[in-house]
PyMOL CGO cylinders between C-alpha atoms (Angstrom):
from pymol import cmd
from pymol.cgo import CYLINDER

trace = [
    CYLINDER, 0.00, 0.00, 0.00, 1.07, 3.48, -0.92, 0.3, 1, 1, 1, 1, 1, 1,
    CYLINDER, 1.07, 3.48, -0.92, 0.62, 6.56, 1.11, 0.3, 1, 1, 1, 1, 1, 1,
    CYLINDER, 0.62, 6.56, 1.11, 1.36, 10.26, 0.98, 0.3, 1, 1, 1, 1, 1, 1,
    CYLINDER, 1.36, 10.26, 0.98, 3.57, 12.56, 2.64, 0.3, 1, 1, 1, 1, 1, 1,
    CYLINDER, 3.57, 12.56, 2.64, 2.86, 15.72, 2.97, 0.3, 1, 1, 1, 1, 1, 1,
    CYLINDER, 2.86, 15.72, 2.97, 6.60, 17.52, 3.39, 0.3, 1, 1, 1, 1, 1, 1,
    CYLINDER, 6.60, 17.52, 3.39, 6.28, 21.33, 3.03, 0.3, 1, 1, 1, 1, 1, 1,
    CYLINDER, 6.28, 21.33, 3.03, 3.11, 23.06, 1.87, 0.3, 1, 1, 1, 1, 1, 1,
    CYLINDER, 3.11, 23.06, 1.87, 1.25, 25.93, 2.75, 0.3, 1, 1, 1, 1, 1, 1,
    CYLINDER, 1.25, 25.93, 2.75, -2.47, 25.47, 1.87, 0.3, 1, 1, 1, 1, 1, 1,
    CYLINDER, -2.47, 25.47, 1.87, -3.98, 21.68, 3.15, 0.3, 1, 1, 1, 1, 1, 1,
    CYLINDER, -3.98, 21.68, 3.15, -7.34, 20.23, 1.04, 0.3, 1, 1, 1, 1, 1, 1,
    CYLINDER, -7.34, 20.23, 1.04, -7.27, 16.97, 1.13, 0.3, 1, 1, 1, 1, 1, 1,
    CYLINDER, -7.27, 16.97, 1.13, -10.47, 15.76, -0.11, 0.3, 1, 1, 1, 1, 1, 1,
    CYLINDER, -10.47, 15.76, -0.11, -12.31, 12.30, -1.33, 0.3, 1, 1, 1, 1, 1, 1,
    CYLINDER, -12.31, 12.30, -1.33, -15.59, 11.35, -3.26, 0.3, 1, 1, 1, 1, 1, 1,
    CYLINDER, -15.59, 11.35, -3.26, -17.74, 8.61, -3.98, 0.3, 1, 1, 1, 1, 1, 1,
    CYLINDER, -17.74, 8.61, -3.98, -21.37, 7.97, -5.14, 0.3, 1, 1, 1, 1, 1, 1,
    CYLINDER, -21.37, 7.97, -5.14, -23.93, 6.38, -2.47, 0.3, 1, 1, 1, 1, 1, 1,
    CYLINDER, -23.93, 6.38, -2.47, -24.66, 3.19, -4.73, 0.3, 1, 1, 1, 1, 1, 1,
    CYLINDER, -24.66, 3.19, -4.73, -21.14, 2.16, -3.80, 0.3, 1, 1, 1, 1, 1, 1,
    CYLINDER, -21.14, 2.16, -3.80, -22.36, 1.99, 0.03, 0.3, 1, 1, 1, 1, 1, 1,
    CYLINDER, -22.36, 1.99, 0.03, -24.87, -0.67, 1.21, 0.3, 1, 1, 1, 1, 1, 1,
    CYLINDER, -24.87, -0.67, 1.21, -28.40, 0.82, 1.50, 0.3, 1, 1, 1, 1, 1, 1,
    CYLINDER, -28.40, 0.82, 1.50, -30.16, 1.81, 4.63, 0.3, 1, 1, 1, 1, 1, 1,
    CYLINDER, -30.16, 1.81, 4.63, -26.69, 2.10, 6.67, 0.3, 1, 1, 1, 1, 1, 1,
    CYLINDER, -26.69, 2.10, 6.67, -25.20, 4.83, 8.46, 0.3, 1, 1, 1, 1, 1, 1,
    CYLINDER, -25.20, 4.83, 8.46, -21.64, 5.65, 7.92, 0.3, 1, 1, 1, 1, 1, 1,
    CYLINDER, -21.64, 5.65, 7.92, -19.04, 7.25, 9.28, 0.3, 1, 1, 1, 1, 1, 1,
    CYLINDER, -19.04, 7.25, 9.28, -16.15, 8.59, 7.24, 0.3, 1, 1, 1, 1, 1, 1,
    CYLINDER, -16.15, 8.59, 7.24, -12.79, 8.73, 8.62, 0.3, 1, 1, 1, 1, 1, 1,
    CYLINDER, -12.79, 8.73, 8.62, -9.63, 10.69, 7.37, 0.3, 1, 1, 1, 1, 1, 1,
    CYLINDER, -9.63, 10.69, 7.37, -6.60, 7.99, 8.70, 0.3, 1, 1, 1, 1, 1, 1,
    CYLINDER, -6.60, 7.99, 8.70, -3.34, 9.70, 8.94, 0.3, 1, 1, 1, 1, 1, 1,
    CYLINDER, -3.34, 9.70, 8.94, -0.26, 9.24, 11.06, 0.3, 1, 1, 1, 1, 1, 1,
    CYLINDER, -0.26, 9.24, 11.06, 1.63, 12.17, 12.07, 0.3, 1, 1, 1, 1, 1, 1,
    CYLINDER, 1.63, 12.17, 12.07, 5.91, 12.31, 11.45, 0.3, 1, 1, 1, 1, 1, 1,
    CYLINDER, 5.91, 12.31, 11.45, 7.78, 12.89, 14.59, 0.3, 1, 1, 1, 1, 1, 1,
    CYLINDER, 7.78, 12.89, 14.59, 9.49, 15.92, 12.30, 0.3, 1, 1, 1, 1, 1, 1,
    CYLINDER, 9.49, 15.92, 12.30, 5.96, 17.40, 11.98, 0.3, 1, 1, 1, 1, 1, 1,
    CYLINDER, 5.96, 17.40, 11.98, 5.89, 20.92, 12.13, 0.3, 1, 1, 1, 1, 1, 1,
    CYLINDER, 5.89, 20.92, 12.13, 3.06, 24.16, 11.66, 0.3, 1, 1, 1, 1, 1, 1,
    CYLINDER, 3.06, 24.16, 11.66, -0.11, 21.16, 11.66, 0.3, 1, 1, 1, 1, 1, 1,
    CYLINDER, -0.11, 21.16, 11.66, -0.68, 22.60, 14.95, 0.3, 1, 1, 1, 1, 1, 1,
    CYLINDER, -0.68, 22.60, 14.95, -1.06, 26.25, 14.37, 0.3, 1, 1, 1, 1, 1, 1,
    CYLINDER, -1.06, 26.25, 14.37, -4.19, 26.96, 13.20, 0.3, 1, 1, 1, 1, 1, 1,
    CYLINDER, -4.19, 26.96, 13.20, -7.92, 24.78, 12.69, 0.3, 1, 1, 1, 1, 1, 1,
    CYLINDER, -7.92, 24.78, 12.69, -8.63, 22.78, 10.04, 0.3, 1, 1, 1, 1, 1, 1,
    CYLINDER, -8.63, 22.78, 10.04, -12.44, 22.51, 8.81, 0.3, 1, 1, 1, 1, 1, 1,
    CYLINDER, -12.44, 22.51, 8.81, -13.66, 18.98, 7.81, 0.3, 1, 1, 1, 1, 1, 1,
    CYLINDER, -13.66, 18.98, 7.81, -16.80, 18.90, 5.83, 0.3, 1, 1, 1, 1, 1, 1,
    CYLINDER, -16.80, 18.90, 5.83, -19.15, 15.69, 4.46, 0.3, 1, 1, 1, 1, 1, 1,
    CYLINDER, -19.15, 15.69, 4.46, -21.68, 16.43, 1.53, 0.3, 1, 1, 1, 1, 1, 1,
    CYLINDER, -21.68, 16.43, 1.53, -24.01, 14.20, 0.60, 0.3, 1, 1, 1, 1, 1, 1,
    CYLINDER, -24.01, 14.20, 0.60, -26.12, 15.25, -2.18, 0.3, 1, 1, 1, 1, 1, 1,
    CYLINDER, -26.12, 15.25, -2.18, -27.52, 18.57, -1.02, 0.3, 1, 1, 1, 1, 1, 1,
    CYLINDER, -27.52, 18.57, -1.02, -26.96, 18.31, 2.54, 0.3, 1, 1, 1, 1, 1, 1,
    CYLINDER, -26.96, 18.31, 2.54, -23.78, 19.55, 4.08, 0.3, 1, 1, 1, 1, 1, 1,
    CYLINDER, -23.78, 19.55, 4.08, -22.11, 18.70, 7.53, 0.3, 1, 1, 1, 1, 1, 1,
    CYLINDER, -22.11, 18.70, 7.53, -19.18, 20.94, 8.50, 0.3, 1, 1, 1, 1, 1, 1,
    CYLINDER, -19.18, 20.94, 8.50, -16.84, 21.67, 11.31, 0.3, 1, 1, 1, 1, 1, 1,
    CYLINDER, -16.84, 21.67, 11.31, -13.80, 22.31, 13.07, 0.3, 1, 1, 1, 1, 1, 1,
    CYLINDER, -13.80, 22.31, 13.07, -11.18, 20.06, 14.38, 0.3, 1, 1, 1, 1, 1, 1,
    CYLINDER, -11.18, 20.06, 14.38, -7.59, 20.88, 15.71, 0.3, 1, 1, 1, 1, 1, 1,
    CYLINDER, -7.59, 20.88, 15.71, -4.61, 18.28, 15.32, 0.3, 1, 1, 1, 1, 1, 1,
    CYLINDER, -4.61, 18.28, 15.32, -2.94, 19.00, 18.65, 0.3, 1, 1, 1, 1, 1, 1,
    CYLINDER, -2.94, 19.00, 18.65, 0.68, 17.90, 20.62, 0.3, 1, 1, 1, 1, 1, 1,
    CYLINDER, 0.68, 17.90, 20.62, 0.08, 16.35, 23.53, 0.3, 1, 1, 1, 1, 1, 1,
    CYLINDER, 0.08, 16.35, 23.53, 1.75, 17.57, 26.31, 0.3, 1, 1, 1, 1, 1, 1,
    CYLINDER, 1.75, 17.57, 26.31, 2.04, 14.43, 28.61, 0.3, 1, 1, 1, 1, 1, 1,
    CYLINDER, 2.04, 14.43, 28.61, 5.03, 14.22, 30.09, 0.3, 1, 1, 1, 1, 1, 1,
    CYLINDER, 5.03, 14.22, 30.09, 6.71, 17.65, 28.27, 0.3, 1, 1, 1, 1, 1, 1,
    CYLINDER, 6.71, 17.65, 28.27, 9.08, 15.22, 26.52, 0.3, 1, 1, 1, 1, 1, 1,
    CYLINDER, 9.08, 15.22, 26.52, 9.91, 15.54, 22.46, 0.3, 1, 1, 1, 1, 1, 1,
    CYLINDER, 9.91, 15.54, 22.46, 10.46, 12.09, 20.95, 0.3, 1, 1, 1, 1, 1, 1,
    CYLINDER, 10.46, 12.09, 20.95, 12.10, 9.67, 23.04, 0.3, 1, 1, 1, 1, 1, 1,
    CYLINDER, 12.10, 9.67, 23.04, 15.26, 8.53, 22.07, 0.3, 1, 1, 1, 1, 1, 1,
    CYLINDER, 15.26, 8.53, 22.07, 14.64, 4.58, 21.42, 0.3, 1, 1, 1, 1, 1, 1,
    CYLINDER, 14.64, 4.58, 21.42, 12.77, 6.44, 18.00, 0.3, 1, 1, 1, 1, 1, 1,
    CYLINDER, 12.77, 6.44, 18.00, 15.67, 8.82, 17.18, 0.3, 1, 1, 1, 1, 1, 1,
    CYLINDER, 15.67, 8.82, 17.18, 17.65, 6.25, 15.02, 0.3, 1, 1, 1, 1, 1, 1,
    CYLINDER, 17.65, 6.25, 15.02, 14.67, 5.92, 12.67, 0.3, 1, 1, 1, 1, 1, 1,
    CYLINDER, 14.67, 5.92, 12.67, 14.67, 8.85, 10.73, 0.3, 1, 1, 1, 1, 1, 1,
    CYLINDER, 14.67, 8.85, 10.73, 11.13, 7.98, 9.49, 0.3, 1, 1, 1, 1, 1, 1,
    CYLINDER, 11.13, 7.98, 9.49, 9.40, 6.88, 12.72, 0.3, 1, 1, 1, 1, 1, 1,
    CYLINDER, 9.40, 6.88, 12.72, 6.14, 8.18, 13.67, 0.3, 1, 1, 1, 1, 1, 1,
    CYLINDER, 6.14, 8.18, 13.67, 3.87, 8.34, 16.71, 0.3, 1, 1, 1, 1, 1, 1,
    CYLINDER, 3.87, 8.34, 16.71, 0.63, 9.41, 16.90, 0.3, 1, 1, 1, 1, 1, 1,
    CYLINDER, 0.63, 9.41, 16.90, 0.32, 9.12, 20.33, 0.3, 1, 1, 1, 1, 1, 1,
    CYLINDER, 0.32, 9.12, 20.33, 2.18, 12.40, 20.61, 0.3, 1, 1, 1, 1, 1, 1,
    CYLINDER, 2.18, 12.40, 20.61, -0.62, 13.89, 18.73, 0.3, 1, 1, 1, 1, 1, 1,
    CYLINDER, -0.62, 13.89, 18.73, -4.72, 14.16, 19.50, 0.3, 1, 1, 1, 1, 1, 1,
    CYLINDER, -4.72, 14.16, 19.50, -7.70, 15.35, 17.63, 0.3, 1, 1, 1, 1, 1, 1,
    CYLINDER, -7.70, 15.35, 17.63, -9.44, 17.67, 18.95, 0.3, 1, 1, 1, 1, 1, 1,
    CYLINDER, -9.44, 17.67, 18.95, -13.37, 19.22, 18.62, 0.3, 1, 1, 1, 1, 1, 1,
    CYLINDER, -13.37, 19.22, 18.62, -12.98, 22.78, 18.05, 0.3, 1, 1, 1, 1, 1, 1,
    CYLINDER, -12.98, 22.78, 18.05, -13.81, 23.92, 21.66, 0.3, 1, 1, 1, 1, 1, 1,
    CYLINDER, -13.81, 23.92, 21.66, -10.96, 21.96, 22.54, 0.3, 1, 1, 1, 1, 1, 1,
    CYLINDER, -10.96, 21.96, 22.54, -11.94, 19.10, 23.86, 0.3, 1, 1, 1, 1, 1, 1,
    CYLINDER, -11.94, 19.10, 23.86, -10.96, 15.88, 22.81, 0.3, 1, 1, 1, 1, 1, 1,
    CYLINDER, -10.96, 15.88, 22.81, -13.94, 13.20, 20.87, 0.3, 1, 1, 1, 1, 1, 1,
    CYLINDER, -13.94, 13.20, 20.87, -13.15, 13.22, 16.49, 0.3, 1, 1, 1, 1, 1, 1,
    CYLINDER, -13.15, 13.22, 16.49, -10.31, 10.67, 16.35, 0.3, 1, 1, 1, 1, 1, 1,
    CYLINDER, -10.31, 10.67, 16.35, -7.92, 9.28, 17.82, 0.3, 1, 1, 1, 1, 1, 1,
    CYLINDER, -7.92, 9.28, 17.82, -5.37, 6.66, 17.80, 0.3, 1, 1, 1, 1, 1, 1,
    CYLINDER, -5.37, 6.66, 17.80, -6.05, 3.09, 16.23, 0.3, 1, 1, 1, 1, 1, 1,
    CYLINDER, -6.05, 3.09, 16.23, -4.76, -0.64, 17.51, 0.3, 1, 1, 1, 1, 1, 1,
    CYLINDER, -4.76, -0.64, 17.51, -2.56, -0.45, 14.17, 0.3, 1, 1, 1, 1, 1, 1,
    CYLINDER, -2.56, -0.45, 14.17, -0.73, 2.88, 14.91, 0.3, 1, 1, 1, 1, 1, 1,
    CYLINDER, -0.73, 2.88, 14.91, -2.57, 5.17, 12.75, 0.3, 1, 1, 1, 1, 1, 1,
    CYLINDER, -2.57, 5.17, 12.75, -4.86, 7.99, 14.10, 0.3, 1, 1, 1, 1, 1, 1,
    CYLINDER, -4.86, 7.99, 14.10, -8.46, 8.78, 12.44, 0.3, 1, 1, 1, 1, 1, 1,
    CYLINDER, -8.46, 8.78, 12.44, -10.36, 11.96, 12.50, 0.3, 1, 1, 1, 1, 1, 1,
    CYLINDER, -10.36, 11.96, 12.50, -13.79, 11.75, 11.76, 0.3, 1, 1, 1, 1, 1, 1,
    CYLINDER, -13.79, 11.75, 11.76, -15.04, 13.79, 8.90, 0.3, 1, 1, 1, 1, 1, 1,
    CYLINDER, -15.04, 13.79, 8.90, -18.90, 13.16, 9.80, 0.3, 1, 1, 1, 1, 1, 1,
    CYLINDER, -18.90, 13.16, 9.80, -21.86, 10.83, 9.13, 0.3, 1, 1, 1, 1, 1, 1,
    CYLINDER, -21.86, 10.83, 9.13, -24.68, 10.04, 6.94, 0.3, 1, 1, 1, 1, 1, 1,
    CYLINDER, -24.68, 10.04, 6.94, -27.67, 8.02, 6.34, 0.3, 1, 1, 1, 1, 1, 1,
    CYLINDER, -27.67, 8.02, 6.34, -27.54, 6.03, 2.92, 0.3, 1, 1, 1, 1, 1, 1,
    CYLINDER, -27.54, 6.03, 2.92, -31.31, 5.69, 2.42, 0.3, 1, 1, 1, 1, 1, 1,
    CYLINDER, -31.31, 5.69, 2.42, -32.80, 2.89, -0.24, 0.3, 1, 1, 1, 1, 1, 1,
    CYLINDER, -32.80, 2.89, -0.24, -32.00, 3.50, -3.94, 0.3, 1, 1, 1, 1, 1, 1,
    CYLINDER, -32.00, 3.50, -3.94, -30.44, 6.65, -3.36, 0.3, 1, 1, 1, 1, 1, 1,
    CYLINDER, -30.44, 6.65, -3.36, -27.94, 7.60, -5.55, 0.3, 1, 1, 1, 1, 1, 1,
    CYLINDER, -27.94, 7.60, -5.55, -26.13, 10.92, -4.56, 0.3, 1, 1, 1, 1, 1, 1,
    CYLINDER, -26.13, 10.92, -4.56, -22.40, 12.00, -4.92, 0.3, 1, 1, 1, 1, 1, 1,
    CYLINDER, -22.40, 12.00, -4.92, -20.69, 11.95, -1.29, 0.3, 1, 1, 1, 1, 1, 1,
    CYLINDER, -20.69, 11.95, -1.29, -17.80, 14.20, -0.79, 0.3, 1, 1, 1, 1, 1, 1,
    CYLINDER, -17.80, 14.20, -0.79, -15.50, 14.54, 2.11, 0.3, 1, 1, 1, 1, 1, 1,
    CYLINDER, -15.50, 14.54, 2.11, -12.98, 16.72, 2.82, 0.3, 1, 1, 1, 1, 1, 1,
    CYLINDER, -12.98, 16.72, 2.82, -10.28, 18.10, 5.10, 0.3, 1, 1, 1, 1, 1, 1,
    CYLINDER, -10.28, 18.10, 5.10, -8.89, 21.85, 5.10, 0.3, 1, 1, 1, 1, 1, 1,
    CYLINDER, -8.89, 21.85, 5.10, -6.65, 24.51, 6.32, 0.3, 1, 1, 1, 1, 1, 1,
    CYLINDER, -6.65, 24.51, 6.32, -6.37, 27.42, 3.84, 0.3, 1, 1, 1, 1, 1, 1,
    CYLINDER, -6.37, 27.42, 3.84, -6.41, 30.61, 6.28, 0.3, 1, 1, 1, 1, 1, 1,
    CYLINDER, -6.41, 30.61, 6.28, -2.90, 30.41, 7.09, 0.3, 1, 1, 1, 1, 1, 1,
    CYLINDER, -2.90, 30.41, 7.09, 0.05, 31.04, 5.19, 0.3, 1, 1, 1, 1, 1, 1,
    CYLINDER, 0.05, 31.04, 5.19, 2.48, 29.48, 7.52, 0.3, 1, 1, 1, 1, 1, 1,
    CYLINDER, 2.48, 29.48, 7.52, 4.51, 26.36, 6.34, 0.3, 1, 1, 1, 1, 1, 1,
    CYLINDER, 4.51, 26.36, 6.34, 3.33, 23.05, 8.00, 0.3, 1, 1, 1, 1, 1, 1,
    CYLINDER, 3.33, 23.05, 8.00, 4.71, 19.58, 7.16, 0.3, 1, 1, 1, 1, 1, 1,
    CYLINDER, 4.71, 19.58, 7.16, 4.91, 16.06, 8.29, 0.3, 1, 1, 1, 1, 1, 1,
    CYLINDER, 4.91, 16.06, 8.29, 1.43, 14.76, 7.78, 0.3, 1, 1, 1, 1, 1, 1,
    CYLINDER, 1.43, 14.76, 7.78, 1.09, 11.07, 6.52, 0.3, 1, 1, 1, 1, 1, 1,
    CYLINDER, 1.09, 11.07, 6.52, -2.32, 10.33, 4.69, 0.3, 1, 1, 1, 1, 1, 1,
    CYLINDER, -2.32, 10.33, 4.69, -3.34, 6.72, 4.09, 0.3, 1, 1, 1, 1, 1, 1,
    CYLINDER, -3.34, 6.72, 4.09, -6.68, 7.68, 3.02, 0.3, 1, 1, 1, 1, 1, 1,
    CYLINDER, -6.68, 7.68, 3.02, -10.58, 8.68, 3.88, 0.3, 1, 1, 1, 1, 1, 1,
    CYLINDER, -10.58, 8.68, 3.88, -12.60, 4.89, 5.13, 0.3, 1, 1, 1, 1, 1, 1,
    CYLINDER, -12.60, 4.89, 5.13, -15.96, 5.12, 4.99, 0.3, 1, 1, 1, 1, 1, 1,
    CYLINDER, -15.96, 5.12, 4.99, -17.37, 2.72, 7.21, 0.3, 1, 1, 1, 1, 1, 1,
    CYLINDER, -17.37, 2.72, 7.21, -20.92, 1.62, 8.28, 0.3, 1, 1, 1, 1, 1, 1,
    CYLINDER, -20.92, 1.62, 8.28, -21.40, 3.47, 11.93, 0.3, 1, 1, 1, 1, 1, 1,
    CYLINDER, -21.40, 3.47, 11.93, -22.15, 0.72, 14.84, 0.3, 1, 1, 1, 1, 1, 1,
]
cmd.load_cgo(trace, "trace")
């Protein structure tokens, strides 16, 4: 599996689409942005990002913040240093935009997800679903992020 690193940039839109008739019928789902966070990350931290999910004509948006924890007020420990391309999203949270913790978090496989939003797939609806992530206000260079992909999942 490939995935994308996102080195230096200034403007982030990362951004997916499919059509409901891909998606089983009368199921909620839950879309999912899964990314893992470089332990050279830099500037993701700065400012909001918005995350939005459209389905059809209805339109879901809101804030999150990708955030350092401050746990112990360590950087990196050193048993990562010799991996130049180690990453640990445990030294990194999602977080709603009043701050407090509850879109994503960290996974059993090491990656984090932050949830976009949810939706109803009704019977024999066929509507274009797009998701997106984005942080476009600031001009300040950020770096670091690793994106496998957006899941879309049926929502237990």
């Amino acid at each position: 599996a490939e995935v994308a690193e996102l080195r230096t940039i200034w403007w982030l839109q990362i951004c997916g689409t499919t059509n409901t008739q891909m998606l089983s019928p009368k199921t909620a789902y839950g879309a999912y942005l899964i990314i893992k966070i470089a332990n050279r990350a830099y500037g993701l931290d700065i400012l909001p990002s918005e995350v939005s999910l459209e389905v059809g004509n209805s339109k879901s948006q809101s804030t999150i913040y990708l955030s350092k924890r401050n746990d112990s007020g360590k950087q990196a420990s050193s048993e990562h240093e010799h991996f130049p391309k180690a990453v640990r999203a445990s030294r990194w949270r999602v977080l709603d935009e009043d701050r407090s913790g509850g879109r994503g978090g960290e996974r059993g496989d090491g990656w984090m997800e932050v949830e976009i939003g949810s939706f109803y797939n009704g019977e024999c609806d066929e509507k274009d679903v797009r998701m997106s992530l984005r942080e476009v206000k600031g001009v300040h260079l950020k770096g670091g992020l690793i994106v496998e992909g957006i899941e879309l999942r049926p929502k237990q």
